[in-house]
C-alpha positions in Angstrom: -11.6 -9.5 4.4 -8.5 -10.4 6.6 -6.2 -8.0 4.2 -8.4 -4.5 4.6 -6.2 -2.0 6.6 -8.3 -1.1 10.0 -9.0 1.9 9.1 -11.2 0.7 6.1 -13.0 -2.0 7.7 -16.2 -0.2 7.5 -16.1 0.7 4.2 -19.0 -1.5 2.1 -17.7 -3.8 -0.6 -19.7 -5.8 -3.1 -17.1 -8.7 -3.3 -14.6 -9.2 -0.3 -12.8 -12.0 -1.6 -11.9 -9.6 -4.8 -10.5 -7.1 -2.3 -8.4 -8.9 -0.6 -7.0 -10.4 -3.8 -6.5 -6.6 -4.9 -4.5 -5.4 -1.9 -1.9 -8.3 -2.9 -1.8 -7.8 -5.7 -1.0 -4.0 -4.7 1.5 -4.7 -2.2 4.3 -3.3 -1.0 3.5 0.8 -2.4 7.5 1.6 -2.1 7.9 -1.1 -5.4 4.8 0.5 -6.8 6.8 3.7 -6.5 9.9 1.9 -8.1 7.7 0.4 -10.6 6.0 4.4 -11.7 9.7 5.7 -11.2 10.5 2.9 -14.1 7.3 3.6 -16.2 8.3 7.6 -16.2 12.0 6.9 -17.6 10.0 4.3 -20.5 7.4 7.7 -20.5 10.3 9.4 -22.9 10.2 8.7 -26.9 13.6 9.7 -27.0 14.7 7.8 -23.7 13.1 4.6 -25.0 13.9 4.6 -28.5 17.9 4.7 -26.7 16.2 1.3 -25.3 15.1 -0.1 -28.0 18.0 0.5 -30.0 20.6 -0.4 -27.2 18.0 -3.7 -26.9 19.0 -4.8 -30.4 22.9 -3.2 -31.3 24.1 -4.5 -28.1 26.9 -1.8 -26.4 27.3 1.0 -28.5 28.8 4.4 -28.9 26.8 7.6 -27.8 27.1 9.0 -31.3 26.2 6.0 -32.8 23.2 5.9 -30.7 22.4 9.5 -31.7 23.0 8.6 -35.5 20.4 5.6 -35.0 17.9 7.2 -32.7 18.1 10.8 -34.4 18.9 12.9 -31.2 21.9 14.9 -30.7 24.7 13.3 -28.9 24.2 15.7 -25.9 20.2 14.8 -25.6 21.6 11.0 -25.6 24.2 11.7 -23.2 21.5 13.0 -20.9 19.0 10.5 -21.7 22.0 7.8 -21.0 23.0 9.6 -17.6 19.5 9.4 -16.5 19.1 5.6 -17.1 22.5 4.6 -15.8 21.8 6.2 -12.2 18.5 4.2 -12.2 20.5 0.7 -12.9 19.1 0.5 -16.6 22.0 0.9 -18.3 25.9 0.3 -17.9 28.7 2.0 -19.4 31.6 0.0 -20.6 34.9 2.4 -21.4 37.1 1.2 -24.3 39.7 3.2 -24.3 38.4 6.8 -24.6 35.0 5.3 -26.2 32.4 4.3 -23.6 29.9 2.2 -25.0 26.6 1.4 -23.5 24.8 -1.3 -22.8 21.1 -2.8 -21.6 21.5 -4.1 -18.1 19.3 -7.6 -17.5 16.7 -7.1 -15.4 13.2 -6.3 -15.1 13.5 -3.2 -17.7 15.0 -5.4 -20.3 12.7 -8.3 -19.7 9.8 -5.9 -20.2 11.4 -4.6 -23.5 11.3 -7.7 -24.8 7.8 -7.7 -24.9 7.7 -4.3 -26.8 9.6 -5.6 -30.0 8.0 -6.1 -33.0 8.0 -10.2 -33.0 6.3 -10.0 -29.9 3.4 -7.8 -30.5 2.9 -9.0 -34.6 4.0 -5.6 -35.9 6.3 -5.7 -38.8 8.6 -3.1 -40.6 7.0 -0.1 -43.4 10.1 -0.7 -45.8 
């Protein structure tokens, strides 16, 4: 149980070897942090149907994106401000039209596991 902090070495476990496996696989807790920070932006309906939508159409228009997703172009804004500062999204200005993109990264990767070829779901229409 060479990975239990000092200050738990007394405690009893049933399987040591499982512990220390556990406490990798834990890590760092500043990109477990990162990671929760990343699951409460995906936390949003509104936030990740922008996602899912930006996933598919590619850089688009704020008020196409609230056309697509339903939201008012001010709740998209906001939604868009919000995943820009954490690195999700970029902005691309064409002339006086920014459209928005999906950065690649860990978000978009994980995205990609969320569309309906991946998990067998199909379409109502």
């Amino acid at each position: 149980m060479h990975l239990v902090p000092a200050e738990h070495a007394g405690r009893r476990t049933i399987d040591g070897h499982r512990v220390c496996d556990a406490i990798a696989a834990v890590g760092d807790l500043e990109r477990v942090r990162a990671w929760a920070d990343r699951f409460s932006l995906l936390s949003d309906p509104g936030r990740l149907s922008l996602l899912f939508a930006l996933q598919e159409a590619g850089p688009i228009a704020v008020s196409d994106l609230a056309v697509a997703s339903g939201m008012r172009d001010t709740a998209v804004s906001q939604a868009l401000r919000l995943l820009r500062t954490a690195g999700i999204v970029e902005g691309e200005k064409d002339g006086r039209i920014v459209r928005y993109r999906l950065v690649e990264g860990p978000i978009s990767a994980l995205l990609k596991h969320c569309t309906p070829e991946s998990t067998g779901e199909r379409g109502s229409g």
